[in-house]
C-alpha positions in Angstrom: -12.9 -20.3 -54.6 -10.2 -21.6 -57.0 -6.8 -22.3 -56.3 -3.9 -20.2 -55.6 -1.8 -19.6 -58.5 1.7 -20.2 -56.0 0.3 -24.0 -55.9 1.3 -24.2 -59.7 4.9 -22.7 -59.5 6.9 -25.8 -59.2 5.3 -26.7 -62.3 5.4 -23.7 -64.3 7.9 -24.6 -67.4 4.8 -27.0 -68.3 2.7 -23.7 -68.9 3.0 -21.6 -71.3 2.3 -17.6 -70.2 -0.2 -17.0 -72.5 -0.7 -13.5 -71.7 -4.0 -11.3 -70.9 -7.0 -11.8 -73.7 -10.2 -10.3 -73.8 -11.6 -14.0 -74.2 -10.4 -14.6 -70.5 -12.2 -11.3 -69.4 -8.6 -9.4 -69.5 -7.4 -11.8 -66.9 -3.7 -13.9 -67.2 -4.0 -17.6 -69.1 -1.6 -20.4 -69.4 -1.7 -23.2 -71.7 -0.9 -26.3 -70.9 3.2 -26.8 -73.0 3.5 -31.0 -71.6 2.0 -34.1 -72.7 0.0 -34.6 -69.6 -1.5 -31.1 -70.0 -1.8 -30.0 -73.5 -5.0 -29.0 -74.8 -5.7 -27.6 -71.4 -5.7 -23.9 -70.4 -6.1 -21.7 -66.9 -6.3 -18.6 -66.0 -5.9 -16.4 -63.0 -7.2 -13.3 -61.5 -5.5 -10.2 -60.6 -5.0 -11.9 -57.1 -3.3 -15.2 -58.6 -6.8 -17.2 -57.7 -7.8 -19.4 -60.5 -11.0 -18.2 -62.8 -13.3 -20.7 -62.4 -16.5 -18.8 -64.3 -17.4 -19.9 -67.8 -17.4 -16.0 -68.8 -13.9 -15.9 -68.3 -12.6 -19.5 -69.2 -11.8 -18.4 -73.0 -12.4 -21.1 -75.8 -11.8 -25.1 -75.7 -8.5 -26.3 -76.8 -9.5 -29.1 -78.7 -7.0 -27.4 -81.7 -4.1 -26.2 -79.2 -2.8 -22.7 -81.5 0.7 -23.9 -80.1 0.4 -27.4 -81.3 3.4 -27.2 -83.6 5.6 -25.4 -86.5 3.8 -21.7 -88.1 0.2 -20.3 -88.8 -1.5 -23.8 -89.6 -1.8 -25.0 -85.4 -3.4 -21.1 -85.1 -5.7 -21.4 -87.8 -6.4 -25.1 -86.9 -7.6 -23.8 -83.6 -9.7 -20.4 -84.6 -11.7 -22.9 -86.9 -12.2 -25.7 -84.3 -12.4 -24.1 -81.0 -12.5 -19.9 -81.4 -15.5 -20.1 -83.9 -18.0 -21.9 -82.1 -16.9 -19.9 -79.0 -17.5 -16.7 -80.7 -21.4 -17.8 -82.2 -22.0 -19.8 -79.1 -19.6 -18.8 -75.8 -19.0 -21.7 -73.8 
């Protein structure tokens, strides 16, 4: 079972509330907003328990969408990491 979501509180300015997607089965996802986490992502179940299934985990963030100024970081990341997700999951 994954951890409890409480654990990442303290820490919480460094995450970005991402909100609910259909790419992380309708569940809440942070993305990482530091430089020791960017490019990272989590998300939690409607308990606060950290998703730990592949189904749910939502594209790589090898392109972070907030990685910078206007539309170019989003684009950047639907070519690089929502593409291949789509044609091949994860």
């Amino acid at each position: 079972k994954g951890k409890d979501k409480t654990e990442c509180d303290s820490k919480c300015k460094e995450w970005l509330d991402d909100g609910k997607a259909n790419a992380h089965c309708g569940y809440q996802s942070y993305r990482g907003a530091s430089n020791w986490n960017k490019g990272y992502q989590c998300v939690y179940d409607d308990s606060g328990i950290l998703v730990t299934s592949k189904g749910c985990a939502g594209t790589y963030d090898t392109e972070p969408p907030y990685d910078g100024e206007g539309i170019w970081p989003i684009l950047d990341h639907v070519w690089a990491d929502v593409r291949p997700w789509v044609f091949y999951g994860n």
